[in-house]
N, C-alpha and C positions, 0 to 999 in steps of 0.2 A: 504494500500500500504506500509507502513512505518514494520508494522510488517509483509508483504511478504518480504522488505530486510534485516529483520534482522534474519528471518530465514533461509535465500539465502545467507548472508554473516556467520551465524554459523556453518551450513553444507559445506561452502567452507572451514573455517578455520578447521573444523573437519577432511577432507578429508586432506588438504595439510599437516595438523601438526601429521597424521597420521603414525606411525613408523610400518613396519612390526613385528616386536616382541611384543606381546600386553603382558600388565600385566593382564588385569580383562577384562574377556569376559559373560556377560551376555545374554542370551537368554532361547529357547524353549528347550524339548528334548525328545523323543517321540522311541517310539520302542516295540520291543517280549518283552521284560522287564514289561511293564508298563501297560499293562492288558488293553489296550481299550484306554488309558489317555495319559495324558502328564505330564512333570514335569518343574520347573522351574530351570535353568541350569546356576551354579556363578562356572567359571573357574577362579583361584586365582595363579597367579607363585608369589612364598616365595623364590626363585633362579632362575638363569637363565634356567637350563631345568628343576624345579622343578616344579608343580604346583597342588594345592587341587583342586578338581571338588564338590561342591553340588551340586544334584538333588532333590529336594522336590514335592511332586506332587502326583495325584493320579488317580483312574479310578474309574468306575462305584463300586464299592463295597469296594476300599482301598485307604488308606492314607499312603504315609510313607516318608521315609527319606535317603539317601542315600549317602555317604561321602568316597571320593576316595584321595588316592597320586599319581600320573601319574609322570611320569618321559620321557620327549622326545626329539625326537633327529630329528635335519633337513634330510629334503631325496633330496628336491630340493628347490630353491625357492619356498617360502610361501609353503610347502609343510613338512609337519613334522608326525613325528609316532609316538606313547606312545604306553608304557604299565603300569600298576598300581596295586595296591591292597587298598581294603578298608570293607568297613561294610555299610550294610542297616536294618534300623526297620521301622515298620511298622504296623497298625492293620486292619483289614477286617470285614465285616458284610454282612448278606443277605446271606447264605448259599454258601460263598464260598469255593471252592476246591481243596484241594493240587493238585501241579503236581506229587508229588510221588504216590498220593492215590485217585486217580479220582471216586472211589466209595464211597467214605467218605466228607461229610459236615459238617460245620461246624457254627453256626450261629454268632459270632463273635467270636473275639480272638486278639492275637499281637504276632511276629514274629521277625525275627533274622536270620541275618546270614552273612555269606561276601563272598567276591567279588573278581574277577582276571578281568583285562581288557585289549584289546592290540588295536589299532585302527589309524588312520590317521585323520590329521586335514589341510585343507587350508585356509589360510587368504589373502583375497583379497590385491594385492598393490593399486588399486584404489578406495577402500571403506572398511571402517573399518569394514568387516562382517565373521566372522569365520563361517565354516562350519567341522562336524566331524563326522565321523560314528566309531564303536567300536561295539564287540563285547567280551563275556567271559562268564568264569564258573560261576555260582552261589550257593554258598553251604547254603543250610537254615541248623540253628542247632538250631533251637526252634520255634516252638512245636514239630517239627518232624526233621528227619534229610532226607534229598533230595539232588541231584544234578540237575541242569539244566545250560543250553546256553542260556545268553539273547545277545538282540544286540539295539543301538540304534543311531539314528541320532539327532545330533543337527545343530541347526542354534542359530546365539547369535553376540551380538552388539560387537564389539574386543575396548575398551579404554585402 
């Protein structure tokens, strides 16, 4: 009982002492991007509308990494838009296949390339929970050079 109120009283102080503008939002993030998997998702603002995005994470056949600048701007309460540019690496295994060259495999390798992204984000006023979808170009420039559109959604804790 004693440690049901004191989880009952840290989620309330959590909630009340909750500001709309979060600094560091951690969570999930999952999408076209991300080949089957998910990734783990540290939103970090270094200025008021500035803020880095990691994603780490990977799918059935890859690992990588992926590092963004977003830059955003309120549209309504709790309601804000970015856009960014950044970079991702990454390597692969098990005969996977470019999107450039879908008749070509590869049995392992590592990869490169960066990133455009524009997307919307809302944070609850009654529960510190962000929510975001984005999408954008992706240009790989090693091992090959390719374009594609990824997109993804995240969920993630707002402190």
């Amino acid at each position: 009982m004693r440690t049901f109120l004191i989880v009952i009283f840290g989620m309330t102080i959590s909630f009340v002492a909750y500001n709309q503008q979060y600094n560091v939002a951690l969570g999930i993030k999952g999408g076209y991007h991300y080949n089957g998997g998910a990734s783990l998702s540290l939103k970090h603002f270094v200025r008021s509308n500035g803020a880095f995005e990691w994603n780490f994470g990977g799918g059935k056949n890859d690992l990588w990494l992926q590092g963004l600048f977003e830059m955003n701007y309120p549209l309504s309460k709790g309601v804000e838009w970015y856009w960014g540019a950044g970079a991702d690496f990454g390597t692969w295994r098990n005969g996977f296949q470019f999107y450039s060259k879908p008749n070509q495999s590869y049995y392992s390798g590592v990869w490169g390339g960066v990133e455009g992204v524009i997307g919307w984000e809302y944070t609850f006023k009654q529960a510190p929970i962000n929510l975001a979808m984005d999408i954008g170009p992706t240009v790989r420039v090693y091992p090959y050079f390719g374009v594609t559109i990824c997109g993804g959604m995240a969920l993630r804790y707002a402190f």
